[in-house]
N, C-alpha and C positions, 0 to 999 in steps of 0.2 A: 628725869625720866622715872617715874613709876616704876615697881615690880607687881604683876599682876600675878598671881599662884592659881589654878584653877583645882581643888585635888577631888582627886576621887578613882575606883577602879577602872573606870571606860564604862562605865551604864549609860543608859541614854541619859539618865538625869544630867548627868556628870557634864556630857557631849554637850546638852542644849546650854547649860550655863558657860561653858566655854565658848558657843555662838555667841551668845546674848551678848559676851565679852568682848569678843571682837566687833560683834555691830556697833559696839557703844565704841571704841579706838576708831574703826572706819568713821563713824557718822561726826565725834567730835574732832579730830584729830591730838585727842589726846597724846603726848608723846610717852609711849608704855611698850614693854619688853612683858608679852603673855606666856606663863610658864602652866605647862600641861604637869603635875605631878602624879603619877599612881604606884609607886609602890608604899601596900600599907601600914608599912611603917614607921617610914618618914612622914607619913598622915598624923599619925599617933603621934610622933614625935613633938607636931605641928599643935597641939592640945586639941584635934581635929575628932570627934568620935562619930559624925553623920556626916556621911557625905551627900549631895558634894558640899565641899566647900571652898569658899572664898578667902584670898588673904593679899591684903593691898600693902605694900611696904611693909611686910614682916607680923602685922597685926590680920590675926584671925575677922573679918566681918559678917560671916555669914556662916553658916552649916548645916545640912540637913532639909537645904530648901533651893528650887532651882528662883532663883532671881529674874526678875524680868530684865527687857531694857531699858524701862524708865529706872527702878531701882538700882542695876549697877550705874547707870548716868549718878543717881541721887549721891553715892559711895563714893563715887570720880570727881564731883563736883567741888 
C-alpha cells in the first residue's frame, strides 16, 4: 500500500491537488492510505518550501504546483 502525503495549509491549491489524488485512487484502484498534512512545520520538516506538495512513500515529488490527474496517475504508475 502506498502512503500518499498531500501537504499544505488548506488553500484551495492545496484542496484541488488532494481531489486530483483521490480521483486518481477512485479511478485506478490503487491500493493507497491519502494523508492530508498542514501543519507548517512538519512541511518544512518534509524539505517542503511551496506548497502544495506532494510526497509518495516518504519521497518529496512535487511542490509548489497543483498537479493534474493525468500527472499524479504518471507518479502512481
Amino acid at each position: 500500500m502506498k502512503l500518499i502525503q498531500v501537504l499544505g495549509p488548506g488553500c484551495p491549491k492545496c484542496e484541488t491537488l488532494y481531489q486530483n489524488v483521490q480521483k486518481v485512487i477512485e479511478e485506478t484502484g490503487i491500493p493507497a492510505h491519502i494523508e492530508k498534512i498542514t501543519d507548517l512545520k512538519r512541511i518544512a520538516l518534509m524539505g517542503v518550501i511551496q506548497t502544495p506538495g506532494l510526497v509518495i512513500d516518504g519521497q518529496v515529488v512535487s511542490q509548489g504546483k497543483v498537479l493534474s490527474v493525468e500527472e499524479v496517475k504518471k507518479l502512481l504508475s
